[in-house]
N, C-alpha and C positions, 0 to 999 in steps of 0.2 A: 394528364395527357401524356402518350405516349412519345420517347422520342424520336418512332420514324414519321410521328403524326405533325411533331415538331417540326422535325428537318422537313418536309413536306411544304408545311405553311410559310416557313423560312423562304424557302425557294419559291413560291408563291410570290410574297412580297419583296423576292430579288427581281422576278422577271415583271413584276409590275412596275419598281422602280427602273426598270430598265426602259421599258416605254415610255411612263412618265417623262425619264430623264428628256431621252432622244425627241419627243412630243414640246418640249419644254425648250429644247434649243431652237427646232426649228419654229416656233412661237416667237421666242427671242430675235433668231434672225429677220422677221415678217418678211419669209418668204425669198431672202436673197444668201444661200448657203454660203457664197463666195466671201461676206461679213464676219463669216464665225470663223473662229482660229483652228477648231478641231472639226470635224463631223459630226454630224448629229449620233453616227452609233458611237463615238466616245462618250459624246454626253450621255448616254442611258447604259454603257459600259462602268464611266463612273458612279454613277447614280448604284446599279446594282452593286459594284463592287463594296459602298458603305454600306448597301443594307444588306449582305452576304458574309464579309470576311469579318465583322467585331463579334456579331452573335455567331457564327459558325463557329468562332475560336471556342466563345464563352459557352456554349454547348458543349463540346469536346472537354474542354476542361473540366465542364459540372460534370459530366458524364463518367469523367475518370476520378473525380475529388470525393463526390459527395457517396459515394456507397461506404468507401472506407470509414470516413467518419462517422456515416448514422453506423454500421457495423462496430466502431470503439465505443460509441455513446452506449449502443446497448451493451456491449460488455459490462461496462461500466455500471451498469446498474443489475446484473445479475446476482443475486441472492451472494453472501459474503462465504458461504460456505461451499457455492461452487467455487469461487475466484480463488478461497485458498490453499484450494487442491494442486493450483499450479496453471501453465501457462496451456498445455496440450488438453487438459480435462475441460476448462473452460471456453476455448475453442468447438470443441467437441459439442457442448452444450448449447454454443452459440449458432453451429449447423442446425442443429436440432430448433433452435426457436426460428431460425430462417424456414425452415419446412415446414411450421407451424402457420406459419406468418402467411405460407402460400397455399396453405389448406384452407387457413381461415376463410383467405380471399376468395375462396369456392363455397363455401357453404352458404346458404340458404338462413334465412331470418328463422325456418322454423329452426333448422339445424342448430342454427348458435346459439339459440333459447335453449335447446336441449341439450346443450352441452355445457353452458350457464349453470341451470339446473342442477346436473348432474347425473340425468336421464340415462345418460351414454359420456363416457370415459372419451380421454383426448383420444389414445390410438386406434380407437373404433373409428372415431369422427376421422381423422386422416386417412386410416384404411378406404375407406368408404371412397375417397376421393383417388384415390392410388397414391398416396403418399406414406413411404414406411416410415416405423418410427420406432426405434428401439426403447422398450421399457412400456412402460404405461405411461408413462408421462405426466410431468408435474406439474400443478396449476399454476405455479409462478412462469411456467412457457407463454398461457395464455395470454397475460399480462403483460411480457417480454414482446411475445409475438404482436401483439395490440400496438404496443409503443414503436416495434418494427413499422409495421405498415402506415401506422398515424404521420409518422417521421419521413416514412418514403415517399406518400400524396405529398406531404406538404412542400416537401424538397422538388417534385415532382413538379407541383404551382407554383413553387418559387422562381423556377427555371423558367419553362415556361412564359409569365410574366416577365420576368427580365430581357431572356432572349426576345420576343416578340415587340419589346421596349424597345431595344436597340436593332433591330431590324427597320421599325419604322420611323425613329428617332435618325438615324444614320439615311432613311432613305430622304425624309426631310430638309435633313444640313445638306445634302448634295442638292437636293433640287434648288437650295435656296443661296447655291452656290454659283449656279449656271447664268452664264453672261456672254455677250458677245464674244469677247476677249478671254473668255476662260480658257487653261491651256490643260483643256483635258486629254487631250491623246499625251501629252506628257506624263498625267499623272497616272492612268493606265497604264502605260509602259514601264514608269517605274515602281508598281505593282508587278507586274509581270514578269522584271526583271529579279525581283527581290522573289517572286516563287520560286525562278532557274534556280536562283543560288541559294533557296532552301531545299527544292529539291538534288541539287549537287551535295550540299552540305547531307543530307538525311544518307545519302550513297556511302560518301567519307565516311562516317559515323559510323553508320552500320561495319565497314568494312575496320575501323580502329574499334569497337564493341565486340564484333567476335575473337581477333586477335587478343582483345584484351581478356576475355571469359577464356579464352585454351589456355592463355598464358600464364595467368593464375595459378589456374590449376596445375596446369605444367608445375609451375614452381613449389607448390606442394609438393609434387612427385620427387621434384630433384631434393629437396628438404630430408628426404626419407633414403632416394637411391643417389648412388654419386651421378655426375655426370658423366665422368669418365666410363663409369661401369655403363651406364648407357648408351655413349654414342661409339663408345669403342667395343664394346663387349660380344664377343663371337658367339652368344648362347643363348635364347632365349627359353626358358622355364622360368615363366610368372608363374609357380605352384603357388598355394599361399602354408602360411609356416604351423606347421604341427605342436600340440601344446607342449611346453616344456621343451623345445628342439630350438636350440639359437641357431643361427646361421640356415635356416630352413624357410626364408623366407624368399626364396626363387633368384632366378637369375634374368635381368633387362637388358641383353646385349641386341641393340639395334642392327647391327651387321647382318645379321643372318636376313631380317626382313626385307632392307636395303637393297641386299645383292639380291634377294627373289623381285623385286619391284622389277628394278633396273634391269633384270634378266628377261622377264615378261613381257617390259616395254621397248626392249631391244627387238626380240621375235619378231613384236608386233610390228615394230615399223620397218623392220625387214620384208617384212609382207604388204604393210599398206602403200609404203614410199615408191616400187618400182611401177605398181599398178596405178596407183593414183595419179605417178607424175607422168608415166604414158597416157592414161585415159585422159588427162590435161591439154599434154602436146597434141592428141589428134583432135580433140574437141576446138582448140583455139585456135590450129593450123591450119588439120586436113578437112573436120567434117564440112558439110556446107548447111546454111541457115536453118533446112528442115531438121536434117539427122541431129545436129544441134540443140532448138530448142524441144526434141523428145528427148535425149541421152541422159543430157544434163538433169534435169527434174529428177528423170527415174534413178539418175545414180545418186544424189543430192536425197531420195529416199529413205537408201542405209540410216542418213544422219537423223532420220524422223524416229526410228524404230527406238522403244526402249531397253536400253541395255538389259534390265534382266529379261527381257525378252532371247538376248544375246546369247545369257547367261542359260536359260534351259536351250538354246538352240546347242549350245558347246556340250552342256550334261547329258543331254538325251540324244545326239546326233554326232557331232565332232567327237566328242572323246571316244563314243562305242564304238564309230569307224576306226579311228586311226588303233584303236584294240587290237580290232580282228584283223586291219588289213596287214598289221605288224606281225600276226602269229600265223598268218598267213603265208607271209613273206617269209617267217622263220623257218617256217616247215620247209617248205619248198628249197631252203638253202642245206639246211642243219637236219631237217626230221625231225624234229621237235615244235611243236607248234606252241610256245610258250611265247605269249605277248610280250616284245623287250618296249610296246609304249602305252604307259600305263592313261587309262580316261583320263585323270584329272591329271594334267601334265602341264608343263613350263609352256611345250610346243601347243597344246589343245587351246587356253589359255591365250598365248601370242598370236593360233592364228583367228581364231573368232578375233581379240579385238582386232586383230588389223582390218578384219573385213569393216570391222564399226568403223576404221579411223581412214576407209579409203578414201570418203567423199567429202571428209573434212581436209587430206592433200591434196584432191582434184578439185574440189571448186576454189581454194586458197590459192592452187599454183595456177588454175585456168584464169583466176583474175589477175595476177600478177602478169601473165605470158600476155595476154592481151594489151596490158597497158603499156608494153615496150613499141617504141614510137616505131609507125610504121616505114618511114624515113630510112631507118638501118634494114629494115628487109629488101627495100627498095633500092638498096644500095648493093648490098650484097648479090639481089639477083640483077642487076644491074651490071655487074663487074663478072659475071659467067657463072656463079654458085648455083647447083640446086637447090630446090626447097630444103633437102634434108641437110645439105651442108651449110644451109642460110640457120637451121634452127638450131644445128650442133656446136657452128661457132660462131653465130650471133646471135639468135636470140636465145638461147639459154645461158651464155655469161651474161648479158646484157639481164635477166632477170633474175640470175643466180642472188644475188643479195637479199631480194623477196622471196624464195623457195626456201631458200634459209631459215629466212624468217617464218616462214607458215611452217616448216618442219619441226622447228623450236617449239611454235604453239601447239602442235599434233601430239609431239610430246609430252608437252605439261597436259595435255591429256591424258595422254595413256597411261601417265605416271599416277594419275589422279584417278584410275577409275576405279569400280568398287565393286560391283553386281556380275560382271563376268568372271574376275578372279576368286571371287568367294566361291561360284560353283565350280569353276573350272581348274582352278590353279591347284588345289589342295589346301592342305592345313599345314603342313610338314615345316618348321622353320630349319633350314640348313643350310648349308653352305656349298654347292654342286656346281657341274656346269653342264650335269649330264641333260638335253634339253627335253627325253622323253621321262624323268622320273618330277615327280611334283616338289615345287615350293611355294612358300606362301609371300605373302606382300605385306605391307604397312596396313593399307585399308583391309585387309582377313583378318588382321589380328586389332583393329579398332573395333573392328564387331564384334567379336569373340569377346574381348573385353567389357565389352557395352551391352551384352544381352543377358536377358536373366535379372533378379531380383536385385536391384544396383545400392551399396552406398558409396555413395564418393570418399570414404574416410581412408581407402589401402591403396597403397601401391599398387596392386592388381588391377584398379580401376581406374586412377588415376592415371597410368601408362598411355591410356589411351589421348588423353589431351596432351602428353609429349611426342607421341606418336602425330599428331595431328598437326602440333604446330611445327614437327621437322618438314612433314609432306607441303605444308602451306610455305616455308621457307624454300624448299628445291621448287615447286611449282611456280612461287611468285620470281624465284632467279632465273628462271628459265624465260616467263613471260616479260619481266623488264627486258631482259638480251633481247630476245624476237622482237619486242615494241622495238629496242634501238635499232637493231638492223633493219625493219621495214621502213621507220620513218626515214631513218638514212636513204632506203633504195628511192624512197617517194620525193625528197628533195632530190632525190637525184635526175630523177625524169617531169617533173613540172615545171 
């Protein structure tokens, strides 16, 4: 039996014990609900929940246990002069009887007679089914492959019976559980509750597992490079080292990519922050309910598009303008028409993202601006102010703590982004401020690092998980500061 055939029938006998259940209280009640301590749908909430959550586990868990093992068992019994080739050759062999094992499962009673026989060779018979198979192939496969699949049914009916065991077993002790007085919406809820706090926990986890997998590695890298050469080092040539040549194994100085980040995400918010926080003010102040709810959607769009989308709009469109209209400009001053702003530039780069990061300022500040009580505008136009001098000195100090905040988190954006700067920005790691010639970022040289035929064994490659977990350190500092000053401004106005 298969296990979506499984989970299928599982769920079957959840949603039956779930009628049962609820069928079974109000039976219990004879008729006067107001007797029973929970509802009837808690009773057939509890009811499902036994015959659902022990085999649902016990599936997942056979699901993820039992391949591994039948997989050792057969190793295990692979002829002794595969095994003592070593650990990669016998691997190797044990694919090979896996693809054996799923040919088999295709052939035909006459097929396998002839292949018994000896009629027809093993990688004829797999061929035949589209399954390759290097070598000819050795009859100890068959054998191998036989005990494969014998092991997999049987593990297969094992499950199977068990699960379906305790599906109906678990639906039973509930039903034999239900009683006037049962205090079943209790014991759903604290179900319910213990899923929140698994599902919080798997979030946590997740987020202490990736830190922990860069950092790792990170610490490998620094094993190899100092740290000081890293996070102070103004040079970046990761070459890798020529034979017999010491000292030729590149130079990690983080600086150079640093200042391109920080310089790109500068631009950018130079660009998104004045437009964003106007298209904010008139959206929360001036427009009215229609112009409203069209503006907002369409600009709250930008944030739907995918960045590398961003990124060929910058390659094929931004950069080639801001080319020509610079050598344009030069001619027309100098007589020379020699572009001083090259495509792939700091400014090409800064302003495509900022167009990405507009609607992530304006909807962040249009929520905040709204939430300052309407009491102080009321006040202010109250006391002789116009609208624009109600929103110049009162409502935007009054919501300044929150614009803060949302520009903090715009930031650990822009710092963090990947797909526009790789086309846009350049490759160039240096040290400039000039804003029309290119530099690169942190995330251009993750990739750079990361593409191509990978080991994890050099520094060249390793750089990239130091590289990753500095950007996830300046991003996560950024984002606690923004969490504090929002939650600050939101205690402040409730």
């Amino acid at each position: 039996m298969s296990a979506s055939l499984l989970f299928l029938l599982v769920l079957l006998v959840g949603a039956s014990a779930f009628v049962m259940g609820r069928s079974r209280a109000m039976a219990t009640a004879g008729g006067k609900l107001s007797s029973l301590h929970s509802l009837p749908g808690y009773h057939g909430s509890y009811a499902a929940i036994w015959a659902l959550l022990p085999s649902l586990v016990v599936l997942a868990v056979w699901l993820v246990a039992a391949p591994p093992m039948i997989d050792r068992s057969v190793l295990f019994h692979l002829p002794t002069e595969v095994l003592n080739q070593g650990n990669a050759p016998a691997q190797l062999a044990l694919g090979q009887v896996k693809s054996v094992a799923r040919g088999l499962a295709l052939l035909s009673d006459a097929e396998r007679s002839a292949l018994d026989s000896g009629s027809i060779n093993l990688r004829d018979a797999m061929g035949a089914k589209g399954i390759p198979l290097a070598g000819a192939g050795e009859p100890w496969m068959i054998e191998s492959a036989t005990t494969f699949n014998r092991m997999t049914a049987n593990s297969h009916l094992a499950m199977a019976g068990v699960v379906l065991l305790l599906a109906i077993g678990g639906t039973l002790l509930a039903l034999r559980g239900i009683s006037q007085r049962f205090r079943a919406r209790n014991r759903v809820e604290q179900v319910i509750l213990g899923g929140l706090i698994l599902a919080s926990s798997i979030a946590i986890l997740t987020t202490v597992g990736i830190i922990g997998s860069m950092l790792s590695e990170a610490l490998r890298f620094f094993a190899s490079v100092s740290p000081m050469e890293f996070f102070f080092g103004t040079v970046w040539d990761p070459r890798f080292a020529a034979a017999g040549q010491a000292g030729q194994a590149g130079q990690f100085g983080l600086l150079p990519l640093l200042a391109g980040t920080l310089y790109i995400a500068f631009v950018a918010m130079l660009f998104a922050v004045p437009i964003g926080l106007f298209a904010a003010i008139y959206m929360a102040e001036y427009a009215n309910s229609t112009v409203r709810s069209i503006a907002k959607p369409l600009l709250e769009i930008l944030a739907g598009i995918p960045t590398i989308v961003y990124g060929f709009f910058a390659l094929v469109t931004v950069g080639p303008f801001l080319r020509d209209i610079s050598g344009q400009l030069n001619g027309l001053v100098t007589g020379n028409y020699a572009s001083f702003i090259q495509a792939q530039s700091v400014l090409t780069a800064g302003l495509v993202m900022g167009i990405m990061l507009i609607p992530f300022v304006s909807s962040l500040s249009d929520d905040i601006i709204t939430q300052v009580p309407g009491s102080l505008r009321d006040g202010s136009l109250g006391l002789g102010a116009t609208r624009s001098e109600t929103i110049k000195r009162v409502v935007l100090p009054a919501a300044l703590p929150g614009i803060v905040g949302a520009l903090l988190l715009t930031a650990s954006r822009a710092v963090g982004e990947t797909m526009i700067v790789v086309l846009a920005a350049g490759v160039a790691a240096r040290m400039q401020i000039n804003p029309f010639e290119p530099m690169t970022t942190v995330t251009v040289k993750i990739v750079n690092q990361l593409t191509g035929d990978l080991e994890f064994t050099s520094p060249q490659t390793l750089v990239a998980f130091a590289l990753g977990i500095t950007l996830f350190a300046i991003t996560l500092c950024l984002n606690i500061y923004a969490l504090y000053i929002v939650r600050k401004y939101r205690e402040q106005y409730e």
